[in-house]
N, C-alpha and C positions, 0 to 999 in steps of 0.2 A: 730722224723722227723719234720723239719717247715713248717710250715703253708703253703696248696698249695690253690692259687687265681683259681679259677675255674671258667670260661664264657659259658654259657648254650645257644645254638642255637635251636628253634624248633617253626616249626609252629602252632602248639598245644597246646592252654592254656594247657589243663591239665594234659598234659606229660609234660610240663614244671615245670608247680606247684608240681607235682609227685616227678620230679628228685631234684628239688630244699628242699622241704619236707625232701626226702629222705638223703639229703647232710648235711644240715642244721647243724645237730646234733653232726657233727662228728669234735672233736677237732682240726682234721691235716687239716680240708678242709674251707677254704673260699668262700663263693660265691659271685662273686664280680658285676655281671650282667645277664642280658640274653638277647635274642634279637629272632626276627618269622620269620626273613630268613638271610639270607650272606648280603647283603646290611646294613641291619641294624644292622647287627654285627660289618661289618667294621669298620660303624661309630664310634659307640659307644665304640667300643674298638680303639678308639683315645683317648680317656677322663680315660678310665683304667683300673687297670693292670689286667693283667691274665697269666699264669705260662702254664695252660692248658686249651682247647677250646673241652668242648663237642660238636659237629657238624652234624646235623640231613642232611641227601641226599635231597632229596624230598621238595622244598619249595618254594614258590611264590618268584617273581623277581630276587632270584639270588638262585640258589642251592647251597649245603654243596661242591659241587666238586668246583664250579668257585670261590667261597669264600676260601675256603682251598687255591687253588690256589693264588689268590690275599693277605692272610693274608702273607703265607709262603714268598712272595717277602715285605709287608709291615711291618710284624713282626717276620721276622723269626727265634726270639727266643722262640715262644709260641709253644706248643707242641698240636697237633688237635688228638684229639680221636675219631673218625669218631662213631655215636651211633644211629643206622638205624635200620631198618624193612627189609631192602633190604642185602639177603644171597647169590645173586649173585655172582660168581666168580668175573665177568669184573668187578664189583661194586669194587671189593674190590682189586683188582690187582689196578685197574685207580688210587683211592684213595692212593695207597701206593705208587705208582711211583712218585704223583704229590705233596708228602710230608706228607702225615695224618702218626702219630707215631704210632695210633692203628686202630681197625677195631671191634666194638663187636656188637651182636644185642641189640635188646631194651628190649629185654626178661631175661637178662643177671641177673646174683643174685646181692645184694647190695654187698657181700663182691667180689665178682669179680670185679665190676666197679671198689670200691675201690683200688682194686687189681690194676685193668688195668690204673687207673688214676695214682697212686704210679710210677705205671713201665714207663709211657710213659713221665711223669713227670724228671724223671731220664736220660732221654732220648734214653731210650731202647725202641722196636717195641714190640707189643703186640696183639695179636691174639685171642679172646675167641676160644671155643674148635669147636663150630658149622662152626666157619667163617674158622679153619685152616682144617676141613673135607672138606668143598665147595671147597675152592682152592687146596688143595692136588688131590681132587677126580678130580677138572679141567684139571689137570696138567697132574696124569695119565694114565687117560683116561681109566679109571675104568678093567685095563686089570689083568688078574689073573693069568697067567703062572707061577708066582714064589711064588704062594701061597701055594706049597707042599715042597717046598724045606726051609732049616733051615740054617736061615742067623743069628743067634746069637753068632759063632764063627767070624763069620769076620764081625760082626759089631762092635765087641770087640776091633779090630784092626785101627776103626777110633781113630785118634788124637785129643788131645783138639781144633788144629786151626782149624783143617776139622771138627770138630762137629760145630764148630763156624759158619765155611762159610756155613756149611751145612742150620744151623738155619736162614743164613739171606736169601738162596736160595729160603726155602720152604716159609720167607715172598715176595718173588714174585720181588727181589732185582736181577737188573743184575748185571756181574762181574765187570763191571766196580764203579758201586756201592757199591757192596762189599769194592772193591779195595780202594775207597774213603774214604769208613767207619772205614777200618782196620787197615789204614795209608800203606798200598802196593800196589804192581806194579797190572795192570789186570794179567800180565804173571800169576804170582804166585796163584792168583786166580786160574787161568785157568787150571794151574797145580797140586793142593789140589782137583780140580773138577774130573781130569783124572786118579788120582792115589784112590778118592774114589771110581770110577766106576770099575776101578783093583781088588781094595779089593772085592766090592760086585760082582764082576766079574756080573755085569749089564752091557748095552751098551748105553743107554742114563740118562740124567738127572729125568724123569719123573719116571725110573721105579728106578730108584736112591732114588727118595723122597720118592716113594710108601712103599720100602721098611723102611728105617726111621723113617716114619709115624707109620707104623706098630711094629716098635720094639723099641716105645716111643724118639727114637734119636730128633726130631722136637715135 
């Protein structure tokens, strides 16, 4: 793989020094700056490059959401790894709507980051395992009535494109989203969505994911 420019956003010397430490070492990663809030991020990534933007939430004068915001319209070839403390659902729904390709916490192992830099790099979405429990458990709504029943025969009968839709569903992507992503109409979105709910003879989206979630589908 070539060499990925990587921009370190955090207010924290030494979560910064940490992750940069940590990156340092590794052949495929570059570290090309860092900066202690979205402001200074901006700047500074006027002067250079970066491929992917680790992006801390929580920060004096401009936060990781209004910065994500503002880069995605001034750069929006860079790919924002959202890398927070914050496991909140809305955190991470907001985040994905307003452009961030991943969402992980700070607690995450090195070979995952890696992981999650590689994927979001590539420009695939990317979820550590804590942050896609939060949002599934969101989604939900923690309900258990089809937890006796054995949905592995007709989950078998999901399709590669509806496993597809399904995956960008459970990142919190509306259809019309999807539809953008996948190069198709919403209809047909809308359509892969009603004929999964068939199979898993479910009747909304929520208990559509739950099930997913649970038989590794997402």
């Amino acid at each position: 793989m070539q060499n990925i420019n990587v921009f370190v956003v955090d207010d924290h010397q030494i979560f910064l020094d940490g992750i940069v430490s940590l990156l340092d070492d590794e052949p495929n990663i570059r570290i090309t700056g860092t900066a202690h809030n979205g402001k200074q991020a901006l700047e500074r990534l006027k002067n250079v490059s970066a491929d992917v933007v680790l992006m801390d939430i929580n920060m004096p004068e401009m936060d990781g959401i209004e910065a994500t915001k503002k880069l995605k319209i001034s750069h929006p070839d860079i790919k924002v790894l959202m890398l927070t403390m914050h496991s909140e659902p809305r955190f991470i729904k907001e985040c994905l709507e307003i452009g961030a390709k991943g969402y992980v916490m700070k607690n995450i192992s090195k070979d995952d980051l890696l992981k999650a830099i590689e994927t979001v790099y590539q420009d695939k979405s990317y979820l550590d395992q804590d942050s896609q429990e939060k949002l599934i458990n969101s989604i939900s709504g923690g309900s258990e009535e089809e937890d006796d029943r054995n949905y592995d025969e007709l989950a078998a009968q999901i399709t590669q494109r509806e496993l597809e839709i399904l995956q960008l569903i459970a990142l919190g992507l509306t259809s019309q989203d999807i539809a953008n992503k996948l190069f198709i109409s919403k209809n047909t979105v809308e359509t892969h969505r009603k004929n999964m709910l068939a199979k898993l003879n479910v009747n909304n989206t929520a208990a559509l994911l739950k099930i997913a979630y649970k038989k590794g589908l997402v």
